[in-house]
N, C-alpha and C positions, 0 to 999 in steps of 0.2 A: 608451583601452582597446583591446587586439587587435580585428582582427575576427576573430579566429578563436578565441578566447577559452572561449567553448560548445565548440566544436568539440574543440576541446582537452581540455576537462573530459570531456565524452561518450566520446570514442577515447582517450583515455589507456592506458585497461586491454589496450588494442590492444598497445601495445609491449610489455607483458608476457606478452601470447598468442604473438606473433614470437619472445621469446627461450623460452619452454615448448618451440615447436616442436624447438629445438637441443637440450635437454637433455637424456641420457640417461634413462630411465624410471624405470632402478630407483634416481635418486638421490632418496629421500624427502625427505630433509632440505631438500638445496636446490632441491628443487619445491615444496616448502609455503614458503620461504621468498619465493621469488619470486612466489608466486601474492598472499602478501602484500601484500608492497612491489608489486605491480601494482595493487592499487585505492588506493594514498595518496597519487598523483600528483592524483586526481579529487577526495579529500578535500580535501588541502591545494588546489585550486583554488577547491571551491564555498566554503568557510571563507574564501577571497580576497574572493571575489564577497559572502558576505555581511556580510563588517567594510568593505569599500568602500562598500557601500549604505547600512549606519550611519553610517559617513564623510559621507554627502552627496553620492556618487555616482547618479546616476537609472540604473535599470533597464535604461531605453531604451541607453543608453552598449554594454551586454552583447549585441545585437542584431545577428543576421548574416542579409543578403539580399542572393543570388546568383544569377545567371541557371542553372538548372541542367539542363534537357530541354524542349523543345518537342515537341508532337501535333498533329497535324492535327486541327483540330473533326471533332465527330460532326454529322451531316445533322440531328439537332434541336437546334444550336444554333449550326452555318453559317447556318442561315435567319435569324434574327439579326445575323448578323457580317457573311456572304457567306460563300461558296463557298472563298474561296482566304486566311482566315484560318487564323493556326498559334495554337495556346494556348499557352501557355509555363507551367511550373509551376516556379517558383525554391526552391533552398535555403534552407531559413526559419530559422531558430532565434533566442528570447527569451524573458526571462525576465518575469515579473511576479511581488509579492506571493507568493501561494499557490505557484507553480512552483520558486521559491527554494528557500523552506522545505520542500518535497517534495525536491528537486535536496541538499540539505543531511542528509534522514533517508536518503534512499537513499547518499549515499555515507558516513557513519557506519557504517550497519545492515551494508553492504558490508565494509568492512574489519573490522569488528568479526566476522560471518560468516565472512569468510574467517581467522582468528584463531580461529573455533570446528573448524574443517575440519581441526586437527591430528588429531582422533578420524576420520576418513576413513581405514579399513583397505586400502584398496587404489586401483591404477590412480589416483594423482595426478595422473599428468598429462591425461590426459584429464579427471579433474575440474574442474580447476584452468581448462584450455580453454575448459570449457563455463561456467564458474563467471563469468568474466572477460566473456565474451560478455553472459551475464548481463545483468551489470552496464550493459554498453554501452545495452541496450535498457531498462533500467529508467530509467540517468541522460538519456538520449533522448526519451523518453515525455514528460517533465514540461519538457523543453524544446524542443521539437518545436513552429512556430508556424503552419505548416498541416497539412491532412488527410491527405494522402499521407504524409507524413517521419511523424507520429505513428501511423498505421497500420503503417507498415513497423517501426520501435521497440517499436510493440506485440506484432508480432507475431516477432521476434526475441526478445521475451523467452519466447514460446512452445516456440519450441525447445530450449533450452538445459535449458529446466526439465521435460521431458519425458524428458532422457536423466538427468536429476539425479536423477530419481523412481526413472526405471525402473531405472537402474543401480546406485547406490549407497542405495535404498531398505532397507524392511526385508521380510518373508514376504511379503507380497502388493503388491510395487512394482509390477510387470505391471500390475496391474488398476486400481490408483491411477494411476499415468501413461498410461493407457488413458482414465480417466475425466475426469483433468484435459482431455486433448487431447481428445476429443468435446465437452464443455460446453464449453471456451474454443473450441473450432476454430467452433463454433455461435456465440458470442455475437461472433465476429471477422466472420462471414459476413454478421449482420446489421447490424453496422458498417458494414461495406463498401459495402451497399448504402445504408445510410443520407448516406453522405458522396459516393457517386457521384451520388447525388439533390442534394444539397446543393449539389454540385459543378455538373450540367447547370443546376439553378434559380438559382445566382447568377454564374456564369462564374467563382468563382475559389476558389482551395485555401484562401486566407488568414484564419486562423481568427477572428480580428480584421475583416476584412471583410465577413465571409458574418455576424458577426455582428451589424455594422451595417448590413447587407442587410436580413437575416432580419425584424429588429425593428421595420425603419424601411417593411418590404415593399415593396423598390423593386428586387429582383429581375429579371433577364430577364423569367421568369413567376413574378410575384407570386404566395404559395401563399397558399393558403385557411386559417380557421383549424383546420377540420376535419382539413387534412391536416398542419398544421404539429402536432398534437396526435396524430395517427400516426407520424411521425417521432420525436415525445416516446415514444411509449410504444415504440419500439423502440429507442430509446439506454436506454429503463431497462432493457428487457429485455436487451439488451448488458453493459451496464455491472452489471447485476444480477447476472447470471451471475457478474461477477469478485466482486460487494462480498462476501457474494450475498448475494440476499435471496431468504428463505425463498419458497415449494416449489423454489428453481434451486442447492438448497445442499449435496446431497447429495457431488457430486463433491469440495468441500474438507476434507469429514470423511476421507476417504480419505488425502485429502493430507497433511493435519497428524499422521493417525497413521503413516504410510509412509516418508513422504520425509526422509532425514538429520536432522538437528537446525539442522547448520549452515545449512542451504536453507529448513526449515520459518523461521527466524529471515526470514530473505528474504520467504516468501509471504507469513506472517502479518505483516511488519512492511511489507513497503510494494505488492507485486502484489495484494492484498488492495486496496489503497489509490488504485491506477489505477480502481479501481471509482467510487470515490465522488468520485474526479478527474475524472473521464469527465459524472458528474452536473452536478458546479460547474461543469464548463469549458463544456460539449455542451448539457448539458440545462437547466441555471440559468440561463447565461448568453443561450443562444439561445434559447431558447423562453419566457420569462419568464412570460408572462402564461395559456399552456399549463402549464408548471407549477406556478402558482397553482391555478387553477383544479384540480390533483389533490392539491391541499394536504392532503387531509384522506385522501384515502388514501394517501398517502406516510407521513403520521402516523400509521395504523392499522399499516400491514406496518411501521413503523421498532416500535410497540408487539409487534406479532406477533413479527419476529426477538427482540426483547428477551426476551419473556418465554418464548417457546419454548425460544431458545437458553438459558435460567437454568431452565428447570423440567428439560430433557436434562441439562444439565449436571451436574444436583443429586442424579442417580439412576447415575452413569455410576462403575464399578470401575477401568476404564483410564483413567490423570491425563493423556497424550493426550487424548481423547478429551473430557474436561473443559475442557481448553483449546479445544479445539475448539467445541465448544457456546459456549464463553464469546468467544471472537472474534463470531461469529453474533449473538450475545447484545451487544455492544459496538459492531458495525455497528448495529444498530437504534438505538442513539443519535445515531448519521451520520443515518438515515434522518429522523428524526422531528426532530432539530437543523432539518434541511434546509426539512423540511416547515412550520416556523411562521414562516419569509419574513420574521423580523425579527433586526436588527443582533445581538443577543445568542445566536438560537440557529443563526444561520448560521457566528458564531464558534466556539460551540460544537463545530457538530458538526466545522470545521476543527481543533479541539485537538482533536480525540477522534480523528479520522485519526492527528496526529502521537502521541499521547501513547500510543495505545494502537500503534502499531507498536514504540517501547521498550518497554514493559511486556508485549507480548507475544514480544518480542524475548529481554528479559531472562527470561523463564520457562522458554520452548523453549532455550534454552542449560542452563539448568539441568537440564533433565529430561535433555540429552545428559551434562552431566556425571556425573547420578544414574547412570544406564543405563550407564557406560562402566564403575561401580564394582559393582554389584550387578545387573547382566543383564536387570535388569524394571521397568517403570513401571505395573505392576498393583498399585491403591492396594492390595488385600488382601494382598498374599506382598508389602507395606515398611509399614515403622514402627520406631519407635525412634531414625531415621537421627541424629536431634537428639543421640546419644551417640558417634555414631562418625564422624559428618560435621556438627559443628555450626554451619562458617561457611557450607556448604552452606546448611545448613538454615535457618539466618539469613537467609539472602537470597530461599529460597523464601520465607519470611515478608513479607519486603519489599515483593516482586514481587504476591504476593496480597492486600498492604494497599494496593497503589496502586493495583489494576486493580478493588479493590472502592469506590476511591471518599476515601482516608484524605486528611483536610485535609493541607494541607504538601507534597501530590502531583500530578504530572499529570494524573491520573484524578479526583479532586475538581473542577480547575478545569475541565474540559472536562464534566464530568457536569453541573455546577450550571449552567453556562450554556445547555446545553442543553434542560434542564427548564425554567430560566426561561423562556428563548423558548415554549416550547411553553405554559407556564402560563399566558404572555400571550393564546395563539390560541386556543388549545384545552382547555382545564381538566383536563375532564373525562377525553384520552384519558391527557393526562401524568399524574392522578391513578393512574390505571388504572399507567402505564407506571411508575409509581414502585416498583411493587410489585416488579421487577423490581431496586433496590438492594437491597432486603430479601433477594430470592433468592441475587445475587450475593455478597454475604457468607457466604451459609451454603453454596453449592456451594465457593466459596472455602476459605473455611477448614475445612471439612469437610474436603477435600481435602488442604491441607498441612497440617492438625493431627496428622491421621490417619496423615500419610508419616513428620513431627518427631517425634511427643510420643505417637503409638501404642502399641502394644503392643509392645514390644522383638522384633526377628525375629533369630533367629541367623543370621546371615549365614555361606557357608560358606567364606569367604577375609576374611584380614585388610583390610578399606573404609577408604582415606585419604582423607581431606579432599581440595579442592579446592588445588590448587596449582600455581605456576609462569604460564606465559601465559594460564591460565583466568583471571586474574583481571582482566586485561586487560579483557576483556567488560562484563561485571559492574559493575567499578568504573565505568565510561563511562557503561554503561546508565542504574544507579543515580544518578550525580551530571545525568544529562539528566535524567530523572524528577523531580526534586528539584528544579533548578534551572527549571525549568517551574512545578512547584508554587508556587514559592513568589517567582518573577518571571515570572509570566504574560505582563508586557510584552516579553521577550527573542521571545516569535512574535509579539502584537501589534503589533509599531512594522513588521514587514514587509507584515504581513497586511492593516493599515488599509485600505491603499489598494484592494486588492482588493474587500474588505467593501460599501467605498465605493462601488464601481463597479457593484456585485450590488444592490445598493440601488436606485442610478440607474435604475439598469434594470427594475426591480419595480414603482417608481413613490416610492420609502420614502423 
């Protein structure tokens, strides 16, 4: 295998940004063209990396470690070293399990995204720029194997999507790309400070090390568990911010009603999803026995998002806005997956990450296709659409049988396992949290009943169907949903080993 293999999959979108630069502006055609074919260079790679791994390729094979900057120690950790000690921090990159299969939804959601971006009325190329950049920092993040290179990816994808908002958004972009950048720019700040503690208390970046440090408390300065349980509660508060978890959730409602369709496909399908990466990777994995020990409020706020997000959802006239709540609403199964510390709803709440980034993927594509035909996604001024856009409206149907839970779906497998775990620990909260499928059904199809099969609206221009490369999308979406549903083992056989390892570590 390369060693530059990650490398390559990560910057790929790169050579596509270099030929954007040359090309005349006003060619639309072929700037959405290449903006395309710039993220399937990364797809066709992670699709490599994951039929090799079925292959009986190991992981480790995909690993790149490089000598990359040296620092001079700081005076409280010379005292240790000496005086004339240099740190060195290398270029990391590897995959595991869970980072695959994240590395594999992001470059789908990607191309797929960029294939919904034909509805982008203006200034291509600059889209198309920041779109690509994107990408860079999303397929980074999940492969990124110390603290610095995943900080710097994380925060690279901050940018891109702040001009994504504000520029190519809708009425109040301004204020949505104001509000993304304050709550992320906050929940990065406390990162930061979290992993530069990390960093002086174990002497090194390497996430794999500081996590065999951490656990085994052999540390320069060994932490107490009091403070290792401060450290815990500011990666949730970090990470929370992005999943989020309710009161840190205000900023994404903003977002999902604002921002393009093609971009919201992005947040809601996988930036959304560095949230509860950030958990497994940061806070499950390192603090094991600190996040037990908040087992049960983890399981209260994953109940809370749940039902919050489904009782909002269920009163809400903008179908934005509903998806909105219902993401919020679907993160709480992340949460509360996480919280019952056992093999079933730790997988769990891993499908509900992947399952619900298609199924919220495939919906916001659709709501751009509505919108491009009929100017509004105010459930009250649509209805009928089932007579004049019927395969449209078919797939809304689809989209809101999967994410309510329908067997034969990705949202079935990851919901049922979820709850089991939790029925194992906890009974009483998942009883409670159940109530929360009941809701999800009826904000659901409340929702698309009312858009399909409503009251007939005269529309005042003749509304086509979905057609041409929209379906592109869709069809993909749909056949990953499915094919989830109905061979759960296709993420299983990667994810095992991970599981495995989260287990070791709990004690399980």
């Amino acid at each position: 295998m390369s060693n530059y293999f990650l490398s390559l999959l990560i910057f790929a979108p790169l050579i596509g940004m270099v030929v954007l630069f040359f090309l005349p502006k006003t060619n639309e055609k072929l700037i959405k063209t290449v903006g395309v074919l710039a993220t399937l260079p990364s797809l066709l790679l992670a699709f490599i990396a994951y039929f090799q791994f079925r292959g009986g390729t190991e992981l480790t094979q995909f690993a790149e470690n490089r000598s990359w900057f040296q620092i001079g120690s700081p005076r409280f950790i010379s005292e240790f070293y000496g005086p004339d000690v240099f740190l060195g921090i290398p270029y990391e990159l590897g995959l595991n399990g869970f980072s695959l299969v994240m590395i594999l939804l992001t470059a789908v959601l990607s191309t797929l995204a960029a294939i919904a971006s034909i509805h982008i009325k203006k200034e291509w190329k600059g889209y198309f720029l920041l779109f690509l950049l994107l990408q860079v920092g999303m397929l980074g993040v999940f492969a990124a194997e110390n603290l610095l290179l995943f900080f710097i990816f994380f925060e690279i994808t901050l940018i891109p999507m702040f001009f994504l908002i504000g520029k190519w958004g809708y009425f109040e972009k301004e204020n949505a790309a104001y509000r993304f950048l304050v709550y992320n720019g906050l929940g990065s700040a406390i990162l930061l400070i979290v992993f530069i503690v990390l960093y002086t208390k174990t002497g090194t970046m390497n996430i794999a090390e500081i996590t065999q440090i951490v656990t085994s408390n052999s540390g320069i300065v060994p932490l107490t568990d009091s403070f290792k349980m401060g450290l815990l509660i500011a990666l949730l508060v970090a990470f929370g911010i992005k999943l989020p978890i309710v009161p840190l959730h205000s900023w994404m409602l903003k977002v999902h009603v604002q921002a393009p369709p093609s971009i919201v496909m992005l947040h809601a399908g996988v930036l959304l999803k560095i949230g509860a990466y950030g958990l497994i990777r940061f806070g499950l994995n390192i603090f094991p026995e600190q996040f037990a020990s908040l087992s049960v409020i983890l399981a209260i706020l994953g109940v809370v998002n749940l039902l919050y997000g489904a009782f909002l959802a269920l009163i809400q006239t903008e179908f934005k806005m509903v998806l909105a709540y219902s993401s919020i609403s679907h993160m709480g199964i992340v949460l509360f997956g996480l919280s019952a510390l056992n093999e079933a709803g730790i997988q769990g709440a891993i499908f509900q990450v992947v399952s619900h980034g298609f199924i919220a993927a495939l919906l916001f594509f659709l709501i751009g296709v509505m919108y491009e035909r009929v100017g509004t996604t105010n459930i009250e001024k649509l209805g009928g659409l089932a007579k004049v856009m019927p395969i449209t409206a078919g797939f809304f149907l689809v989209g809101a049988l999967a994410s309510l839970g329908l067997p034969g779906m990705s949202g079935f497998v990851s919901e049922f396992m979820a709850f089991l775990g939790l029925f194992q620990k906890e009974p009483i909260i998942a009883a409670v949290g159940a109530l929360g499928i009941i809701l999800t059904a009826a904000y659901l199809l409340r929702a698309v009943l009312r858009i399909t099969f409503g009251k007939p609206i005269d529309y005042s221009e003749k509304v086509v169907d979905m057609r041409g490369a929209e379906y592109v999308p869709v069809l993909v979406l749909v056949f990953f949903i499915v094919l989830i549903g109905v061979y759960p083992n296709i993420l299983v056989y990667p994810l095992q080993a991970t599981i495995e390892a989260i287990m070791l570590g709990l004690g399980g």
